[in-house]
Backbone as CSV, one residue per row, in Angstrom:
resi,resn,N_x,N_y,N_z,CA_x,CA_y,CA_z,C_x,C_y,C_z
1,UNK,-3.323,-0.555,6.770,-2.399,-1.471,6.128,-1.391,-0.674,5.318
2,UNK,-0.311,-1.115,5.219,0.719,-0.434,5.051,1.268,-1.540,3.842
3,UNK,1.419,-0.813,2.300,2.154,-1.594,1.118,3.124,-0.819,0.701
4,UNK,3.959,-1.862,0.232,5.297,-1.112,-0.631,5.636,-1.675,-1.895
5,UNK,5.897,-0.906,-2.850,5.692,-1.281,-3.910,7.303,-0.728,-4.614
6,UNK,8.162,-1.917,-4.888,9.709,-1.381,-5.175,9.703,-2.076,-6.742
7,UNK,10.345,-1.290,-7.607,10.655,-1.031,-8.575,11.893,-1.381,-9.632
8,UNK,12.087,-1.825,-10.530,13.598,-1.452,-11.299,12.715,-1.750,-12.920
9,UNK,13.509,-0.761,-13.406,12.230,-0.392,-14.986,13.498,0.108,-15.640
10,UNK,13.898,-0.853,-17.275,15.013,0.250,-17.668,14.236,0.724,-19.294
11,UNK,12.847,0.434,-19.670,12.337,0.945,-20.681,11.096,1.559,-20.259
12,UNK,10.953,1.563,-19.074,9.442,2.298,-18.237,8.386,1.281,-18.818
13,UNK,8.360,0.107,-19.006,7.194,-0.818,-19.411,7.147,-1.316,-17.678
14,UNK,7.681,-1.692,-16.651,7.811,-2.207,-15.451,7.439,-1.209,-14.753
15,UNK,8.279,-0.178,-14.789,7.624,1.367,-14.396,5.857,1.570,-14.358
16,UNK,5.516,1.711,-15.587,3.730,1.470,-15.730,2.937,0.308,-14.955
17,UNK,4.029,-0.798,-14.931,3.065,-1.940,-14.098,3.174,-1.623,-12.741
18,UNK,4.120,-0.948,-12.298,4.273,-0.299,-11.084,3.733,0.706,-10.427
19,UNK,3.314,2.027,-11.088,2.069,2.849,-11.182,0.920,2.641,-10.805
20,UNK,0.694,1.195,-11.859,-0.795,0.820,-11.604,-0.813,0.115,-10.231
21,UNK,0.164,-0.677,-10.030,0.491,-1.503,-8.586,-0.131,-0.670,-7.524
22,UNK,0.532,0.372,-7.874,0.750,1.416,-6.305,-1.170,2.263,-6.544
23,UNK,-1.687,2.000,-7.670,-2.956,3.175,-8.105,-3.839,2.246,-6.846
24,UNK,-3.892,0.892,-7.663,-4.432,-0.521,-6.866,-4.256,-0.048,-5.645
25,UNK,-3.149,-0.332,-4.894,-3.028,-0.725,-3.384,-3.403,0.721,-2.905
26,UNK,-3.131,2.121,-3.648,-3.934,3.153,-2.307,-5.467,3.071,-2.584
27,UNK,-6.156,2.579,-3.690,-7.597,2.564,-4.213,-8.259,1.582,-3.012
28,UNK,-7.237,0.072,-2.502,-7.623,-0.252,-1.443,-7.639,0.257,-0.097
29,UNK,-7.115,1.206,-0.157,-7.463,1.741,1.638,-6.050,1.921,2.279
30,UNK,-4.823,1.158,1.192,-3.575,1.069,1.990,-2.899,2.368,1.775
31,UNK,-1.639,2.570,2.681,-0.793,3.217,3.059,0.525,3.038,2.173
32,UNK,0.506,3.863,1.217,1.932,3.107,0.208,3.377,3.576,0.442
33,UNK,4.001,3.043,-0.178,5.479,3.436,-0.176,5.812,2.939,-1.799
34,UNK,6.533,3.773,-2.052,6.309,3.356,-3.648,7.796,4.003,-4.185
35,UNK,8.506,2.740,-4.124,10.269,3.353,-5.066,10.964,2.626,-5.917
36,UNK,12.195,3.184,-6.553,12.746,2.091,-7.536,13.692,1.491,-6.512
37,UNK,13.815,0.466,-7.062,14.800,-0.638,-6.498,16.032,0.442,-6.265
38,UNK,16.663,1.340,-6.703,17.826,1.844,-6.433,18.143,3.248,-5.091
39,UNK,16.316,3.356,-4.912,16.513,4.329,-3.843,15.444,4.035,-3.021
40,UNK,14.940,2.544,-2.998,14.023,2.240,-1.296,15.100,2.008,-0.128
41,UNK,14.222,2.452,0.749,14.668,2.345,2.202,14.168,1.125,2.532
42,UNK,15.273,0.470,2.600,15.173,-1.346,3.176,14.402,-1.196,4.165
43,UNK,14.988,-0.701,5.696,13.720,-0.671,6.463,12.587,0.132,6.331
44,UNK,11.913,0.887,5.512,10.962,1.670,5.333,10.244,0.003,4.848
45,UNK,10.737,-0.292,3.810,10.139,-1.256,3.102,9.610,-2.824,3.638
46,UNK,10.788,-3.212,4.585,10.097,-4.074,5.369,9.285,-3.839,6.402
47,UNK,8.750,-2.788,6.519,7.847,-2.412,7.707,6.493,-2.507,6.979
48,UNK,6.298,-2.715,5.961,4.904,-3.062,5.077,4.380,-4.464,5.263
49,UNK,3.133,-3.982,5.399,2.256,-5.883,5.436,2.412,-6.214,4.140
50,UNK,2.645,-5.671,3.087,2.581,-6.672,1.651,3.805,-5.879,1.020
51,UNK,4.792,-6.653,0.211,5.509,-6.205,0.030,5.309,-6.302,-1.830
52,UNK,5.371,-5.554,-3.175,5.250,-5.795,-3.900,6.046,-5.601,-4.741
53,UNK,7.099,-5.886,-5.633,8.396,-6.196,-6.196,8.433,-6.341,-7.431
54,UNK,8.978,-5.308,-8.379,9.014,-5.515,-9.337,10.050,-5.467,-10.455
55,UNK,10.484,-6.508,-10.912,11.658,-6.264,-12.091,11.389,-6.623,-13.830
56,UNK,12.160,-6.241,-14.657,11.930,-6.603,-16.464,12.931,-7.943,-16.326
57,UNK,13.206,-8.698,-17.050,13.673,-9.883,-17.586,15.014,-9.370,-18.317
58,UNK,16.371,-9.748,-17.752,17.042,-8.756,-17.946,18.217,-10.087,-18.739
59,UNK,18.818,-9.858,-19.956,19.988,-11.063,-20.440,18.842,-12.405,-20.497
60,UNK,19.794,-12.978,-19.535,19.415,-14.554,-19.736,18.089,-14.518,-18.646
61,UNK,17.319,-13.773,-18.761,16.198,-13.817,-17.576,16.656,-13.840,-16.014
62,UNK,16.989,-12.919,-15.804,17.548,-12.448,-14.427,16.959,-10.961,-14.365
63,UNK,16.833,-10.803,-12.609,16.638,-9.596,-12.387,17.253,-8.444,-13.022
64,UNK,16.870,-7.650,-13.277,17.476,-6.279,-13.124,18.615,-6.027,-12.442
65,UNK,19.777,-5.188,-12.596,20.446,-5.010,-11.322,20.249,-4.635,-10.245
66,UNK,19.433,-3.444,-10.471,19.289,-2.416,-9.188,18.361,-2.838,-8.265
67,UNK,17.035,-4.362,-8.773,16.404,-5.070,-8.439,17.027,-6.174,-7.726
68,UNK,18.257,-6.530,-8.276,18.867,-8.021,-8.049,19.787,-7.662,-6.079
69,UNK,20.271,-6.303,-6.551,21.299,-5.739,-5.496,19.970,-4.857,-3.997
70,UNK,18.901,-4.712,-4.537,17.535,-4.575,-3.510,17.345,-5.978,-2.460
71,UNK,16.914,-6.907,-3.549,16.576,-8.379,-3.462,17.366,-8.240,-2.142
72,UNK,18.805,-8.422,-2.855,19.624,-9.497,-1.961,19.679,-8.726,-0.600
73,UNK,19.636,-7.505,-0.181,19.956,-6.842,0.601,18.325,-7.216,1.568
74,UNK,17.332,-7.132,1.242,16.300,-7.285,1.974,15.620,-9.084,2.203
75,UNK,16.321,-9.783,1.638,16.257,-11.335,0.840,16.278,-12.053,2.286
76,UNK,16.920,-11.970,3.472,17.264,-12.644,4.628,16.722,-11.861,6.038
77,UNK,15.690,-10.805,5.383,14.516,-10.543,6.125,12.912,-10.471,6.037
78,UNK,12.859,-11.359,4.559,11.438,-11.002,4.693,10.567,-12.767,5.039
79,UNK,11.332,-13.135,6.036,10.325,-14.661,6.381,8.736,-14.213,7.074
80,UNK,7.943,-14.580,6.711,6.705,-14.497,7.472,5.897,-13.090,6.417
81,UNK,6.762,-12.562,5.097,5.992,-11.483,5.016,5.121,-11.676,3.867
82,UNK,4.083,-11.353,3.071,3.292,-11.446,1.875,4.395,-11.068,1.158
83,UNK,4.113,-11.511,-0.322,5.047,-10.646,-1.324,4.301,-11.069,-2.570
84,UNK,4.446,-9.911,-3.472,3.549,-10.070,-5.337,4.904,-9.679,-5.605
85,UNK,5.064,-10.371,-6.815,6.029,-9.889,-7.930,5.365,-9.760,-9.350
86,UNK,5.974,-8.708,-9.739,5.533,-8.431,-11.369,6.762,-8.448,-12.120
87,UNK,6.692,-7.728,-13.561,7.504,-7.512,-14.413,7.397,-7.903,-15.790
88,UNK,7.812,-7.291,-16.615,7.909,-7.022,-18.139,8.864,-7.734,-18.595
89,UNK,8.232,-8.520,-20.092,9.570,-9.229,-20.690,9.692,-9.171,-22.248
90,UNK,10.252,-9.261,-22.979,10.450,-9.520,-24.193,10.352,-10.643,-24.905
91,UNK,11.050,-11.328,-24.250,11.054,-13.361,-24.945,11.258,-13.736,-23.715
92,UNK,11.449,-15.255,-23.854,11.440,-15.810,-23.168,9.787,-16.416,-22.522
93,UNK,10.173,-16.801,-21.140,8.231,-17.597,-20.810,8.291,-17.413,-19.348
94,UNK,8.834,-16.321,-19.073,9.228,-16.139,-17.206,9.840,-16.815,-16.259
95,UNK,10.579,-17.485,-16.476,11.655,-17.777,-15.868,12.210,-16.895,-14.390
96,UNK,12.553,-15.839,-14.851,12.745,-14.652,-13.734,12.156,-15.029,-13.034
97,UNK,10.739,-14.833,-13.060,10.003,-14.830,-12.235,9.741,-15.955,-11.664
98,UNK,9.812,-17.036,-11.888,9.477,-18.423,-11.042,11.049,-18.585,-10.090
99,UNK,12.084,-18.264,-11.054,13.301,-18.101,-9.988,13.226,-17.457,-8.928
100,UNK,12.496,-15.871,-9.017,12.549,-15.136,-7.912,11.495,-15.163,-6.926
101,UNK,10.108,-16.106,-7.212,9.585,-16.483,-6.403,9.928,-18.198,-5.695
102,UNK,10.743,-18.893,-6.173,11.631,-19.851,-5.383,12.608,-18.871,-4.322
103,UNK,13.034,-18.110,-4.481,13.857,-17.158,-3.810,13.278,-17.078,-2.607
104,UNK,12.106,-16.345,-2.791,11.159,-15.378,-2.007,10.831,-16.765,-1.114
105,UNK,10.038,-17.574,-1.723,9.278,-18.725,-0.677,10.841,-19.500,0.139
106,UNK,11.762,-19.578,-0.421,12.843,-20.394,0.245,13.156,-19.645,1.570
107,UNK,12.982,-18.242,1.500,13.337,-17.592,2.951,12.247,-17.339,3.551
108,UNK,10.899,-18.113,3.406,10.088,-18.274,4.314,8.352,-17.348,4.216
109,UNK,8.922,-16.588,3.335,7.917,-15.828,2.919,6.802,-16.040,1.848
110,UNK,5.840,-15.711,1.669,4.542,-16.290,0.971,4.621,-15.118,-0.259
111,UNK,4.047,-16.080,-1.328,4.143,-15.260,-2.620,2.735,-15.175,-3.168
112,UNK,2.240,-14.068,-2.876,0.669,-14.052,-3.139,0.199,-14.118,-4.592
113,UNK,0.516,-14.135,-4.956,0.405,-14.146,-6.593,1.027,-15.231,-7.831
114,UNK,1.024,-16.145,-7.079,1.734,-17.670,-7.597,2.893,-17.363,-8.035
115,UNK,3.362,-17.411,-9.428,4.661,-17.340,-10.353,5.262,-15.468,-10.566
116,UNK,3.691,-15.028,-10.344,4.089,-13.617,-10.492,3.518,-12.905,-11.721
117,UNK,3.228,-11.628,-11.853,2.229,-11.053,-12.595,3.663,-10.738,-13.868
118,UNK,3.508,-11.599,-15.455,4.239,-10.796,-16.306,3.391,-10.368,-17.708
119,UNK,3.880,-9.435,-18.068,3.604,-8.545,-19.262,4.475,-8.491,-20.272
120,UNK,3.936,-8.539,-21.464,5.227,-8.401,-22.371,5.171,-7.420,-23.051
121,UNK,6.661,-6.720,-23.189,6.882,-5.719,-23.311,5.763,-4.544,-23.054
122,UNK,5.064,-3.186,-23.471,4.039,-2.159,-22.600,2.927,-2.670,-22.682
123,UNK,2.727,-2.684,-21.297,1.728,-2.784,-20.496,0.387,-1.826,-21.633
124,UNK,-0.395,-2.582,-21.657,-1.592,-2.279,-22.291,-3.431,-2.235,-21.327
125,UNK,-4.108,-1.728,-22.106,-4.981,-1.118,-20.603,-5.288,-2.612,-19.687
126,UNK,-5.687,-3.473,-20.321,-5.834,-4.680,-19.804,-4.836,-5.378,-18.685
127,UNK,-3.607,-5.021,-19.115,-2.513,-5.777,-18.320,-2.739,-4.809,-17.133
128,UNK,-2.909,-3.099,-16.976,-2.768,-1.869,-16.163,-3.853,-2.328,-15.608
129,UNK,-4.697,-2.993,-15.732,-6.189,-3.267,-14.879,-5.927,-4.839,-13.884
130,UNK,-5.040,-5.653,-14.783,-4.370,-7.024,-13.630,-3.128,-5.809,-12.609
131,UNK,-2.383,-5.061,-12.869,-1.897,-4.367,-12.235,-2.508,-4.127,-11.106
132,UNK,-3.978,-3.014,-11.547,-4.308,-2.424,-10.276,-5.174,-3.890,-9.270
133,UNK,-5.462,-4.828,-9.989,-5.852,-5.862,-9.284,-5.151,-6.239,-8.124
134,UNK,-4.491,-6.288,-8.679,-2.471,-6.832,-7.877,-2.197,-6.017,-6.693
135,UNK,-2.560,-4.565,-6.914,-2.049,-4.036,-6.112,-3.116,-3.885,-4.788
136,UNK,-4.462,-4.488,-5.172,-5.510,-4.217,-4.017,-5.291,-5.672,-3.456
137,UNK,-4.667,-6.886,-3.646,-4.530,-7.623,-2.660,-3.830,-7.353,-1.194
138,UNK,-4.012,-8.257,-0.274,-3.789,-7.962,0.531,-3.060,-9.729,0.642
């Protein structure tokens, strides 16, 4: 099994949930691919059975950029594929994240992880342990 685990972190708190993502999914047996939103290979990335996605809560609760400009570019190919989303926030009550899993399910694709795994602000050992959880689904 083959996971990918893409990234955009601008205080490294998303970064750490991402770490643990990727610790998870090779601890399960998988095959990773593991980058920031600003330098995955779109098709490297859709060639994964689970795709795992992660951005911080950025302004008014919106992606990241380098997350938002990933998204959209891979957004109208992933029908039929698994997908987890995570990410780090400050305020707010996740929003991002229920937006970007309406996103995800509207083009057909399944969101394994309901609303999406969030943390506020660093990731603490507890949250790094739902991380590596996260990342051994399949």
């Amino acid at each position: 099994m083959k996971k990918a685990v893409v990234y955009a972190s601008t205080t490294g708190n998303t970064e750490a949930m991402a770490l643990a993502v990727a610790e998870g999914a090779k601890d399960s047996g998988a095959d990773v691919v593991l980058a920031t939103a600003d330098t995955a290979d779109a098709a490297d990335v859709l060639s994964a059975d689970v795709l795992f996605l992660g951005s911080p809560a950025m302004g008014d609760e919106v992606l990241e950029d380098s997350m938002e400009e990933f998204f959209t570019k891979i957004e109208g190919s992933i029908s039929g594929k698994k997908v987890a989303l995570f990410g780090s926030y400050d305020w707010g009550d996740g929003q991002w994240l229920r937006d970007w899993a309406g996103r995800v399910s509207s083009q057909g694709a399944t969101v394994i992880n309901g609303e999406g795994l969030k943390l506020h602000l660093a990731p603490e050992a507890d949250g790094l342990e739902e991380c590596k959880k996260l990342g051994a689904q399949n």
